[in-house]
C-alpha angles and dihedrals in degrees: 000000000000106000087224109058123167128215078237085053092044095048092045082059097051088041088058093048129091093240112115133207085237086066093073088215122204121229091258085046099057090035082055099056093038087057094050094040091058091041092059083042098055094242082297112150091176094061085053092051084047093057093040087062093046090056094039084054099044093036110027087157101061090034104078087048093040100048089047092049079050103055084040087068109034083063076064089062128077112213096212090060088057109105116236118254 
């Protein structure tokens, strides 16, 4: 993993993921997902904002609500506890 990773990087991983807010994920949960999303994505964040873009453009009106559930989790989620990719 980056050694600098923002809460906003954090939160563009989780967005990209299949986890859903529904869910009602626990930290280790999300931590969990973050860490295999970055893992498929070779550690890319640009590949995750990519894909962040694509969805904002095919689904503007889930984005907004999805990207703040996103950042909302990611604050669960200490960076340190992330394992490295």
């Amino acid at each position: 993993m980056p050694t600098t990773m923002s809460v906003s990087d954090l939160a563009q991983v989780l967005f990209t993921s299949a986890l859903q807010a529904s869910d009602d994920p626990s930290p280790d949960q999300v931590r969990t997902v973050i860490e295999d999303r970055l893992r498929a994505c070779h550690a890319d964040i640009a590949e995750c904002a990519a894909c962040v873009a694509q969805e904002a453009g095919d689904h503007p009106d889930v984005y907004e609500a999805r990207m703040r559930w996103a950042l909302r989790a990611v604050h669960l989620v200490d960076p340190a506890t992330l394992a490295t990719v």
